[in-house]
C-alpha positions, 0 to 999 in steps of 0.5 A: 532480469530472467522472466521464468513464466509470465502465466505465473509471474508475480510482480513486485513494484518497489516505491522508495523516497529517502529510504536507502538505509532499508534498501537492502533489507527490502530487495533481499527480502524479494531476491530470497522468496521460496518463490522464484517466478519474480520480476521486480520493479523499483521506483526511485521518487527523486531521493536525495540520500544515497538511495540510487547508488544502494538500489544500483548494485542490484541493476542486473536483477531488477528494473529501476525506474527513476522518476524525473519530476514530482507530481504532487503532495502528499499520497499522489507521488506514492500513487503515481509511482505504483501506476508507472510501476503497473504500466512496466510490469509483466505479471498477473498478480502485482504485488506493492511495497515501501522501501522501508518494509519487507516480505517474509521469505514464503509470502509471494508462494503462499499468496500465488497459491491462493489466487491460483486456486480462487480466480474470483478473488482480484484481491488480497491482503496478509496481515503485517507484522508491525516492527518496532525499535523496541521489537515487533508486534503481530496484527490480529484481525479478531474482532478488528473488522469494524473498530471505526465507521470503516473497516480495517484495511491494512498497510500498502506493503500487505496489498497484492492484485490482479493487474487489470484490477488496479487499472480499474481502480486506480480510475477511482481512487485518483482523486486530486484531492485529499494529499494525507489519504493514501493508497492502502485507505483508497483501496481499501475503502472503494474495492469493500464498498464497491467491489466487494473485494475484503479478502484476508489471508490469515498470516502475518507475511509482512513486515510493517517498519514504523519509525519517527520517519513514517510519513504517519508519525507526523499524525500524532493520535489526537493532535490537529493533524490527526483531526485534519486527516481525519477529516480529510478521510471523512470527506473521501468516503463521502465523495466517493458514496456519492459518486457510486451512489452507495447510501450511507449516513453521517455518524457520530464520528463525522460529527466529533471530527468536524466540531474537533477541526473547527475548535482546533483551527 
């Protein structure tokens, strides 16, 4: 894999678990960006489909890294994946992606512009474009800023970052705990609350496949499980406000979740 120019190498770090039947989509959704000063990182988290021999016909364009042991459950695995991903890249800007999502074909180029232009900015979101087997659906973020006690933050895949920004807040967001609170919720929440860090650009540059296989199809709006995330989500925010000493009140929301979870036990 030729690295062009690491000033304005932009990193893709690929996590992929039983997803071979996307595999392809995904890596030649990054192979064909507008965008060509790429390196792209793909981290195998001990599949047991065919998702190696798929990702291996790509071996000469792309760095593949197999994991060899489990960490944990849940989120932890996903996290661990995008650390050692972090660990091996060369670029500035780190962009993440699941295995089952893709890029549309000027999003790197439009997203390094930005940071380009603003070096404030440590990180950034597009907005997804939510595939269906029924077709697609656009995310508008009007009047979508506060719909819950938290804003909305938007699917890992639409994350990009400076990499010294990761590093620091990865040290906040691995908490042993809370197994169904994943990446995008993590930092989405401590990089708004902490950082300061909410910036949008404005398009929908990510392609966001939800199936019956999505890990958040087993939270079926309303069920127990959706209540015990919920609750799981509740008790991360909170810890995280008191370790940073942020002031912050319990709301009706945090009231109804914690009545629901005892009532469905």
């Amino acid at each position: 894999m030729k690295i062009l120019n690491k000033k304005n190498l932009a990193s893709i770090i690929i996590v992929n678990y039983n997803n071979a039947k996307y595999i392809d989509q995904c890596v030649k959704s990054i192979l064909n960006q507008s965008y060509n000063n790429i390196e792209i990182i793909f981290i195998d988290d001990i599949s047991k489909d065919n998702s190696l021999s798929v990702i291996n016909k790509y071996k000469k364009k792309i760095k593949i890294i197999k994991k060899n042991k489990k960490i944990g459950i849940g989120s932890f695995d996903q996290m661990a994946a995008f650390l050692i991903g972090a660990k091996k890249s060369s670029g500035e800007i780190l962009f993440f992606l699941d295995s089952d999502d893709f890029f549309k074909r000027q999003k790197i180029s439009e997203i390094m512009k930005i940071y380009k232009i603003n070096r404030k900015i440590k990180l950034l979101y597009d907005l997804p474009i939510e595939k269906y087997d029924y077709g697609n659906k656009k995310i508008d973020l009007r009047n979508k800023y506060f719909q819950r006690y938290w804003p909305y933050f938007v699917p890992t895949s639409c994350i990009t970052m400076k990499k010294e920004f990761f590093f620091k807040i990865y040290k906040e967001i691995n908490i042993n705990n809370f197994p169904d609170i994943w990446f995008d919720f993590r930092v989405g929440f401590i990089s708004f609350y902490k950082f300061k860090q909410y910036n949008f650009f404005k398009k929908n540059l990510t392609i966001y496949r939800k199936t019956n296989q999505n890990v958040s199809s087993k939270f079926k709006h309303m069920s127990k499980t959706w209540w015990q995330r919920r609750q799981q989500a509740h008790d991360f925010v909170n810890l995280l406000f008191n370790k940073n000493n942020i002031k912050h009140r319990i709301n009706f929301d945090f009231l109804i979740t914690k009545l629901m979870n005892i009532i469905l036990r």
